[in-house]
C-alpha beads as a LAMMPS data file, in Angstrom:
LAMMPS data file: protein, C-alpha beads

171 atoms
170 bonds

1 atom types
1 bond types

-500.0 500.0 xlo xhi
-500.0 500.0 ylo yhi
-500.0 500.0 zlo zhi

Masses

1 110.0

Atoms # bond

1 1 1 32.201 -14.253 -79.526
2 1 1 32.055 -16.444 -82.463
3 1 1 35.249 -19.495 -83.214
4 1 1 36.708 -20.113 -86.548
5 1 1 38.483 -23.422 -86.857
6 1 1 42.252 -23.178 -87.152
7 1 1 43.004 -25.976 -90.205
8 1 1 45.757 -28.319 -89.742
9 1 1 47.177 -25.647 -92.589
10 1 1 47.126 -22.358 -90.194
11 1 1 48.761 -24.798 -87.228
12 1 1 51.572 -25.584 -89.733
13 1 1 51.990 -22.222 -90.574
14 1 1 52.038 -21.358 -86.819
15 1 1 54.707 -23.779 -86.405
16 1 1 56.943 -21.904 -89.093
17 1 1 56.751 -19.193 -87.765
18 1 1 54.026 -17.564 -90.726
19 1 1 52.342 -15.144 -89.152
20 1 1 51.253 -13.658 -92.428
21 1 1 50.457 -16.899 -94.102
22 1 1 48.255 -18.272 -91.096
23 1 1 46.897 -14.871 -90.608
24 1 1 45.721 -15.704 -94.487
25 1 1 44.912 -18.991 -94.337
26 1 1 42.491 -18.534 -90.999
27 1 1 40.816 -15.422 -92.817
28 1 1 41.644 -12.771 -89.494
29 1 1 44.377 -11.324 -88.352
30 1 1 46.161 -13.534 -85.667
31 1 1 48.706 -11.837 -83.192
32 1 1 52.015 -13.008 -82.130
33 1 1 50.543 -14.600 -79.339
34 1 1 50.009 -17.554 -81.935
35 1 1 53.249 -18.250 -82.862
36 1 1 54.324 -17.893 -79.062
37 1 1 56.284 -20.544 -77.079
38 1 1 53.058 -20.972 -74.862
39 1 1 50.774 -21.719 -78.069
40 1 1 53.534 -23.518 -80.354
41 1 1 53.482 -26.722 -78.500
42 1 1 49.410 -26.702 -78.535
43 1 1 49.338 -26.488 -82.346
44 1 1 52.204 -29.271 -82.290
45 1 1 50.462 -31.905 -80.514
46 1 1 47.011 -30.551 -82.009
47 1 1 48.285 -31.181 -85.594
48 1 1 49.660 -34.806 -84.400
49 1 1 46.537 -35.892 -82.584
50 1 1 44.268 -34.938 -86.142
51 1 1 47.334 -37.056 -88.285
52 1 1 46.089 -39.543 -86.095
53 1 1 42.552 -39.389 -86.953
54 1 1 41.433 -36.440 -89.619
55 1 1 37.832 -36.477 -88.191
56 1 1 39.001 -35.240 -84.642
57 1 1 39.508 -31.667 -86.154
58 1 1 36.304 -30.322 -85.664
59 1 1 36.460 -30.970 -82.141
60 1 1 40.124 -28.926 -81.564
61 1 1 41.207 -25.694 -81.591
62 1 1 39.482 -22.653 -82.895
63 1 1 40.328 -19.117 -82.813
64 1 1 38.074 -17.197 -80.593
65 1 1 36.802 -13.701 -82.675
66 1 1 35.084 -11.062 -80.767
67 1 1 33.287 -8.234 -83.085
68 1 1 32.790 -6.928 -86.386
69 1 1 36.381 -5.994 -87.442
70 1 1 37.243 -9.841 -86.034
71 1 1 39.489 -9.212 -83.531
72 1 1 40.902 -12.474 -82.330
73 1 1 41.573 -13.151 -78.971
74 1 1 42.424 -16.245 -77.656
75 1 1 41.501 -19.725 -79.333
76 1 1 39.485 -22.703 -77.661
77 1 1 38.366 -26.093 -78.517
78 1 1 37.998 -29.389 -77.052
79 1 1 41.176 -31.811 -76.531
80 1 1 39.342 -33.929 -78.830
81 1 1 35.680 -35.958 -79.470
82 1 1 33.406 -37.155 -76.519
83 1 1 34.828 -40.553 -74.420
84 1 1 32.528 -43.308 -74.175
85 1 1 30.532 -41.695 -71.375
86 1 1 30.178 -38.449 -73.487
87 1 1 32.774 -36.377 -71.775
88 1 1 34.394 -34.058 -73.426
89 1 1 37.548 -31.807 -71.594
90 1 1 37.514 -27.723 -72.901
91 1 1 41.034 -26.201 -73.560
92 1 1 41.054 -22.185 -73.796
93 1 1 43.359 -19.312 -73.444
94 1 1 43.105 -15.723 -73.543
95 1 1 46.004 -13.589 -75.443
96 1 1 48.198 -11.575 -72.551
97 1 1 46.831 -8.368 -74.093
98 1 1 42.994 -9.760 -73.875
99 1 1 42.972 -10.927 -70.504
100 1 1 40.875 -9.386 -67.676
101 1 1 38.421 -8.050 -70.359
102 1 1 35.347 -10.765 -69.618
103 1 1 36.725 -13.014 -72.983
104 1 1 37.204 -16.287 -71.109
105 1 1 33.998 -15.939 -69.808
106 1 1 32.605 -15.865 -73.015
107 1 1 34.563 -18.145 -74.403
108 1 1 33.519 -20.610 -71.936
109 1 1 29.588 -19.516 -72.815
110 1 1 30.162 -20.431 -76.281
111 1 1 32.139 -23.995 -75.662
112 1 1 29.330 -25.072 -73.115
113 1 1 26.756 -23.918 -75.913
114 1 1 28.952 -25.931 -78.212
115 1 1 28.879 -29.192 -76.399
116 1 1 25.365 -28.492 -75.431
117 1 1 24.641 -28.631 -79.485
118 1 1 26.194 -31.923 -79.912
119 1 1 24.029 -35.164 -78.976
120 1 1 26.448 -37.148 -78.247
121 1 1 28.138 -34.876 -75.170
122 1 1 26.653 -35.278 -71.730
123 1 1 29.583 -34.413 -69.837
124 1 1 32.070 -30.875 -69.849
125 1 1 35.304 -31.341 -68.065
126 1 1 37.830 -28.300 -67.033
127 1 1 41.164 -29.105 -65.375
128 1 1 43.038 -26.442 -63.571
129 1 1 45.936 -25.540 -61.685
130 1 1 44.974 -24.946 -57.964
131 1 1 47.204 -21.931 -58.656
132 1 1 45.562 -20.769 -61.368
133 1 1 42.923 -18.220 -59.834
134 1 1 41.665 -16.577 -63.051
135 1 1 40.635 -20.167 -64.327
136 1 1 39.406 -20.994 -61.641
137 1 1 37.000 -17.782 -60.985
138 1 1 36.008 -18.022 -64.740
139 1 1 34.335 -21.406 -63.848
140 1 1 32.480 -20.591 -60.791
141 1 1 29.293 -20.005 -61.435
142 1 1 28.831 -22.628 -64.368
143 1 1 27.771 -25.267 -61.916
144 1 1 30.989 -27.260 -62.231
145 1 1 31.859 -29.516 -59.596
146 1 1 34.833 -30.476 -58.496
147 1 1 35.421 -34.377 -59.193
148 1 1 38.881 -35.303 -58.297
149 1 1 42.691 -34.192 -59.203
150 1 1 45.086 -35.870 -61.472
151 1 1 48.862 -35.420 -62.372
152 1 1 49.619 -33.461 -65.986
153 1 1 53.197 -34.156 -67.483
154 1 1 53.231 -31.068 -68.731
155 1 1 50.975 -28.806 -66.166
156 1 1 51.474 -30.601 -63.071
157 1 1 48.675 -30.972 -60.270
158 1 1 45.225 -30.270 -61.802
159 1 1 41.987 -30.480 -59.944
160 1 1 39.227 -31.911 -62.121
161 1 1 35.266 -29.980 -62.454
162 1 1 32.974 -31.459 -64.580
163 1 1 29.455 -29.962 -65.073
164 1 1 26.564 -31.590 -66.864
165 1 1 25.540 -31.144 -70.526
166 1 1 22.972 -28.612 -70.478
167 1 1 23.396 -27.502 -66.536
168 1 1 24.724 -23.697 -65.089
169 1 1 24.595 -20.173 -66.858
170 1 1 24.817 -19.400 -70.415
171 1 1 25.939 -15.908 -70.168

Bonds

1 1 1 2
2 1 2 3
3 1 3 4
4 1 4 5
5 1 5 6
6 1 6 7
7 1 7 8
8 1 8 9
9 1 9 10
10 1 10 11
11 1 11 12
12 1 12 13
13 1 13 14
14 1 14 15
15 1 15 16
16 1 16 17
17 1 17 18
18 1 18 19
19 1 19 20
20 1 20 21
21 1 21 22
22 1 22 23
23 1 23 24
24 1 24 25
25 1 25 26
26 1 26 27
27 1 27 28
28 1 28 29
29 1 29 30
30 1 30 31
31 1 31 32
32 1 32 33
33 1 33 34
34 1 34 35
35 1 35 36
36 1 36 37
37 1 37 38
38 1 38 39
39 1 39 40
40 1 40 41
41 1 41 42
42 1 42 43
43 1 43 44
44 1 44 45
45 1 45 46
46 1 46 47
47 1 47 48
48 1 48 49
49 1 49 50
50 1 50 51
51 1 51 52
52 1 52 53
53 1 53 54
54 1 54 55
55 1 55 56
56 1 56 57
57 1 57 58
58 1 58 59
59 1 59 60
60 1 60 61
61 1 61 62
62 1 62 63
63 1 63 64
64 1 64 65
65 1 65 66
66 1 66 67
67 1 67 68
68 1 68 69
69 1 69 70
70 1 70 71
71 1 71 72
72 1 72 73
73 1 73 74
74 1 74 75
75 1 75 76
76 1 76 77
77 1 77 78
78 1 78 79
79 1 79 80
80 1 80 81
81 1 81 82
82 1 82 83
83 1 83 84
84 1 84 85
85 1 85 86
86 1 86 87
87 1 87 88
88 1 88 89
89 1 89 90
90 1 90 91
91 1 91 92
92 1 92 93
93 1 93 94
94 1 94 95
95 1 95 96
96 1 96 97
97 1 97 98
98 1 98 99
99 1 99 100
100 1 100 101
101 1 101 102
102 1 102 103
103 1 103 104
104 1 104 105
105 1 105 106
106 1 106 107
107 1 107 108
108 1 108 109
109 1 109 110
110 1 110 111
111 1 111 112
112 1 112 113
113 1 113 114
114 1 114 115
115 1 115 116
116 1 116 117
117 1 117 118
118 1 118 119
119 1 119 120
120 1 120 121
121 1 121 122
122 1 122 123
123 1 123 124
124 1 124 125
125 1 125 126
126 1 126 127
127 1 127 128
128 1 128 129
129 1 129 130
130 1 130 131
131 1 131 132
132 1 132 133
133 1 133 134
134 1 134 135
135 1 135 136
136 1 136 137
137 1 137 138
138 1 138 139
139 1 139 140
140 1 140 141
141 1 141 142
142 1 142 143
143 1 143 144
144 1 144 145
145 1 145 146
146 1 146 147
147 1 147 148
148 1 148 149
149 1 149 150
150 1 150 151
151 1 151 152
152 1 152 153
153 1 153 154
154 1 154 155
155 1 155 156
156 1 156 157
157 1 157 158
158 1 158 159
159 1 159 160
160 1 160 161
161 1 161 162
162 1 162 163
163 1 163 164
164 1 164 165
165 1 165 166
166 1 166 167
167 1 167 168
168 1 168 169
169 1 169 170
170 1 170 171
């Protein structure tokens, strides 16, 4: 599993409806899964939060590439830099057609090996839906414990894990 950053370009691309052009611009062939209702708002509020502040983007989404041929199948990032207290919150999803295959696992390796590279992180955070059984499997194991809950406008009820920089598995 390796990520390739999706530029503020490939999001607006997305948002058109490009396939071909973001499938250019990113270097790998994206999937319609990309330019899907359930990714369009992502690259949306993605593209407004690095308008915001440009030096943000290295910390948001990335298309996850499994290998040689680069096969992408999902994308992952951060919702943006570390907080004060060095937390940073993953975001990931798996393409309908990838799921069930072991790829959130590994994208989860590589995002905790991510933060784990960057001095400044001390803190992962993952919310999920209490429905959301997949998610919620792919964590265990990780070490991440459950902290609290809190309300999502757009998700609803979320229960909040958070797992040390450093701490649980790596593969």
């Amino acid at each position: 599993m390796r990520f390739v950053e999706l530029s503020g370009a490939v999001m607006s691309a997305l948002l058109d409806g490009g396939l071909p052009e973001a499938s250019r611009r990113a270097g790998v062939a994206l999937t319609g899964y990309f330019v899907s209702d359930e990714a369009r708002w992502l690259w949306r509020f993605r593209l407004g939060q690095i308008a915001a502040d440009p030096g943000n983007a290295r910390w948001m989404a990335r298309q996850a590439v499994v290998g040689d041929e680069g096969r992408v199948v999902g994308h992952a990032g951060f919702h943006g830099p570390p907080d004060e207290a060095g937390m940073v919150e993953i975001g990931y999803s798996v393409a309908p057609g990838f799921r069930r295959q072991g790829y959130a696992r590994a994208t989860l390796v590589e995002l905790l090996r991510r933060a784990a590279a960057e001095p400044e992180v001390t803190t992962v955070r993952a919310t999920i839906s209490p429905d959301n059984a997949a998610s919620l499997a792919t964590i265990a194991g990780f070490g991440f414990v459950e902290v609290g809950e809190q309300w999502d406008e757009e998700d609803g009820l979320e229960l909040v894990f958070e797992v040390p920089v450093g701490r649980g598995p790596r593969a």
